[in-house]
N, C-alpha and C positions, 0 to 999 in steps of 0.2 A: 440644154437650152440656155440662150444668155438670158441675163438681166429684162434686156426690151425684148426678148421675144416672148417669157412670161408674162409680162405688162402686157403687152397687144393683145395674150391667149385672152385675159379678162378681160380687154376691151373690146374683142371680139363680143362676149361673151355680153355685157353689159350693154352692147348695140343691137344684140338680137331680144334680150329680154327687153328692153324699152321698145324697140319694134312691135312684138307682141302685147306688149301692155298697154299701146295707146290704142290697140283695135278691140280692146274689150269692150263690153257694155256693162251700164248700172253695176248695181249691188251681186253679182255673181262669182263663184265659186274661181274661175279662171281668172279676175281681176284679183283677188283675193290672195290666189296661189304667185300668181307672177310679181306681186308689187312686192311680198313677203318673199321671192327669191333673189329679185332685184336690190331691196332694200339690204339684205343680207351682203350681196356680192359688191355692191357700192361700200360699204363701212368696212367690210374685209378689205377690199381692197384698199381704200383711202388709207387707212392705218398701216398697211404691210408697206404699200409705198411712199408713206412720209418716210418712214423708219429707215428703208432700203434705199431711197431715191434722194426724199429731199431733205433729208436732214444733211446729210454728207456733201448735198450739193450748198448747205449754206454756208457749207466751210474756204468755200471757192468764190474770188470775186465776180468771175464772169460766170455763175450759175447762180450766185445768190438770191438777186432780183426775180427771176425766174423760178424760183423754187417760192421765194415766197408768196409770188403771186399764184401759182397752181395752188399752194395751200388754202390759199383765201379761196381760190373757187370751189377746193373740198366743204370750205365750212360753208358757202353758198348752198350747195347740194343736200347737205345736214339740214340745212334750215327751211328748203322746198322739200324735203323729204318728210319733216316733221308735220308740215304743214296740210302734205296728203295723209299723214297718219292721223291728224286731227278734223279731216273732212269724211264725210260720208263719202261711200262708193257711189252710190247713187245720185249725190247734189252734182249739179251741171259744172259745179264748179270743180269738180275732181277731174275731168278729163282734161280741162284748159291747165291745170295746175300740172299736169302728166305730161300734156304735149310742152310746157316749158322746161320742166324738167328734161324732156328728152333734146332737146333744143340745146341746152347747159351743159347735159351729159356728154353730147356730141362734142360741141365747139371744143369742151378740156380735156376730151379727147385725141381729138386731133390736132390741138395744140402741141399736148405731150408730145403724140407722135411725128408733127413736124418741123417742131424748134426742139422741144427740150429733149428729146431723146441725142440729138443731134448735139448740142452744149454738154451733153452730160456725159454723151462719149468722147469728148476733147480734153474735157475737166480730168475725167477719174481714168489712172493708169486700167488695163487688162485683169490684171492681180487683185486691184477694189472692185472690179467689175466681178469679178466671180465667184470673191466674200459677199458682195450685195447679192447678188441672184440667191443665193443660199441662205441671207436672210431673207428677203422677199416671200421665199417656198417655206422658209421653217413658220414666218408669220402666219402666213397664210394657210400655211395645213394644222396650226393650233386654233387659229382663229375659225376654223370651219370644222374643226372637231369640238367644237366646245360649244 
């Protein structure tokens, strides 16, 4: 698999657990389990792909801007993440907090996938593409084994 088609597997993946999470209810066991799988697979991922993706892309003029700006909406996500980890399951205010969340998660997702995937394939030869994919998988299978 390349580079973006590992990125997309998680972003697949990151779009079905926010699916399931904003149909929870209250203080329950399945709000519990999905926020705590999602939150895992958001911060896996965001760090595997700074590392793999956009650090390399700020070595490039016409990716830098672009890399920088997805970073910021990593740390966006970090700080509405924190912010459900600091609210009750139950307060009203947890699901509006989720649904913006899911809202954030979307749009930088789909960004990636249809500007920056596209910039970062022009930027970076075939040969960088396929040392990044292999960091990308090495981050990511330390990051989820630990």
């Amino acid at each position: 698999m390349t580079l973006f088609e590992d990125l997309r597997e998680s972003h697949d993946k990151q779009r079905r657990l926010l699916d399931l999470l904003v149909k929870t209810h209250g203080d329950s066991e399945g709000r519990d389990e999905l926020f705590k799988r999602l939150r895992a697979e958001l911060e896996n991922h965001a760090a595997a792909e700074e590392r793999a993706l956009y650090i390399p892309m700020m070595e490039y003029d016409m990716t830098q801007e672009k890399a920088r700006h997805s970073v910021a909406e990593h740390h966006e996500i970090d700080e509405l993440l924190e912010t459900l980890e600091a609210t009750e399951y139950d307060s009203p205010g947890w699901l509006a907090s989720a649904k913006k969340l899911q809202h954030l998660v979307t749009h930088h997702l789909d960004e990636e996938e249809q500007e920056v995937f596209q910039l970062a394939g022009r930027a970076l030869d075939d040969s960088k593409k396929a040392d990044l994919a292999k960091t990308y998988r090495h981050e990511m299978e330390s990051r989820e084994a630990s």
